[in-house]
N, C-alpha and C positions, 0 to 999 in steps of 0.2 A: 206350324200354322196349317189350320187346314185349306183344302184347294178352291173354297167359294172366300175364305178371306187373301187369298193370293191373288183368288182373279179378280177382285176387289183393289185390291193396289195394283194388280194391272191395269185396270180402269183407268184409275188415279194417277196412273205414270201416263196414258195415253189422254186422257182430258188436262195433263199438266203439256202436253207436248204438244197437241190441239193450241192452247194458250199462247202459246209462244207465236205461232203463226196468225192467230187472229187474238189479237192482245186486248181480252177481257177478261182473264185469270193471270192470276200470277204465275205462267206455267214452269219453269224450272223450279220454282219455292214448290207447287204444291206436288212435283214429281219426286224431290226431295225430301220432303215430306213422308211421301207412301213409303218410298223404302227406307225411310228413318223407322218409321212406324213399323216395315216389314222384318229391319233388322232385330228390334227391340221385343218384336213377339220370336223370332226364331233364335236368342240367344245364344250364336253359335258363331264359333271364329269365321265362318263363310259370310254370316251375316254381316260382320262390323268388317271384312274387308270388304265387300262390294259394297256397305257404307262410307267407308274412308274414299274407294274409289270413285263413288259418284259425289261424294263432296268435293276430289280433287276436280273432277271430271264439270262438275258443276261449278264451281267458284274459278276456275280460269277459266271458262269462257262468260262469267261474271266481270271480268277484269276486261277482258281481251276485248268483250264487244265494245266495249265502252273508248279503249286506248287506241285502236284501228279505225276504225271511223271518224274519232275525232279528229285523229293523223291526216287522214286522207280530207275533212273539211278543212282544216288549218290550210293545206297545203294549196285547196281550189280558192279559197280567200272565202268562206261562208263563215261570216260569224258569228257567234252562240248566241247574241239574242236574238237572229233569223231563226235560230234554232228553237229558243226559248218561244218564241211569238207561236211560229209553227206547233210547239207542244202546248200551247196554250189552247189555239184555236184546235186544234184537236181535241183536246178534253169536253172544248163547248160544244165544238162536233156532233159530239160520241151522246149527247144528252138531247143535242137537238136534232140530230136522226137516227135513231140508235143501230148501233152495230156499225155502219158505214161513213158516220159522217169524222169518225177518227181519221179515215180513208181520206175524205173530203179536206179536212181543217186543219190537220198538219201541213201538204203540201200549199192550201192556199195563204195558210198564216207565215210559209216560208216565202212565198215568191210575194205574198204584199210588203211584208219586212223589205226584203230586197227590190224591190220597184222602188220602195221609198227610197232604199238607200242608194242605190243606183241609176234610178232614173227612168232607165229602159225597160223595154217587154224582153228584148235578148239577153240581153245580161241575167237578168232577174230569172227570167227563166232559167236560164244557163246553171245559174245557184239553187235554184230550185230542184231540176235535175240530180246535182252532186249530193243536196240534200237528202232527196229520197233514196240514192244508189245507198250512201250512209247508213240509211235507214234500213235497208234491206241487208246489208253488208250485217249489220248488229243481230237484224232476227236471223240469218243463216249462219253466225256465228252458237248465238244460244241454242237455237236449235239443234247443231251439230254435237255441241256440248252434253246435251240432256238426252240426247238420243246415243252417244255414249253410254252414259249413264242408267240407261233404258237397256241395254241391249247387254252391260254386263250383270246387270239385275238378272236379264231374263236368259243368262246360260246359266248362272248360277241355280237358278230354279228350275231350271230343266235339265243341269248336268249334276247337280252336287246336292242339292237340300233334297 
């Protein structure tokens, strides 16, 4: 591969890894992607292991964000439709002030969920709180996972291909 279509899927890894922290791209899919793409032009045992490894590298912490978070709400008493509501109102958020109101509409569709169901501003808060730790908890898990997955792309490309 030559070196403008490498830094091309470096790009690609790093607006997939961008994504993850400000979630408007699918960023672990489309970092995944480059180096699917980067293996399949370099046709070389280098390539399909640093493929294997960022698929392992990528799909457990596919799993993991999802299993730890939810652990840790189960455990504060947050329940999935505060959760569900919150992801809802974020989606409408995200349309009705773009870019930030995902920001916005998830925490408030969490803590309105749980006012209702609780009653209180503290509580509701309180749940609100765990919600977003959660929330944060899942994008530092992916994150860490694809930046993995990034960084053994890019010894292989700098030590081996």
């Amino acid at each position: 591969m030559n070196s403008v279509a490498t830094f091309l899927v470096g790009v690609a890894i790093l607006v997939g890894i961008v994504g993850i922290v400000v979630p408007v791209l699918p960023g672990a899919l489309l970092s995944l992607a480059a180096i699917l793409i980067w293996a399949l032009e370099e046709q070389s045992a280098t390539g399909w292991i640093v493929l294997a490894a960022a698929i392992v590298l990528i799909g457990a912490s596919q799993v993991v964000k999802y299993v730890v978070p939810e652990r840790r709400l189960r455990e504060s008493g947050v329940p999935r439709r505060s959760m569900f509501v919150g992801v809802v109102l974020g989606i409408v958020g995200f349309f009705v002030i773009p870019v930030v109101g995902m920001f916005v509409g998830f925490p408030l569709g969490v803590y309105l969920s749980e006012r209702q169901r609780l009653g209180s501003h503290g509580h509701a808060w309180g749940s609100t709180k765990h919600a977003l730790r959660a929330t944060g908890l899942s994008i530092l898990i992916e994150f860490i996972g694809t930046s993995l997955a990034a960084a053994v792309w890019l010894a292989a490309v700098l030590f081996v291909v």
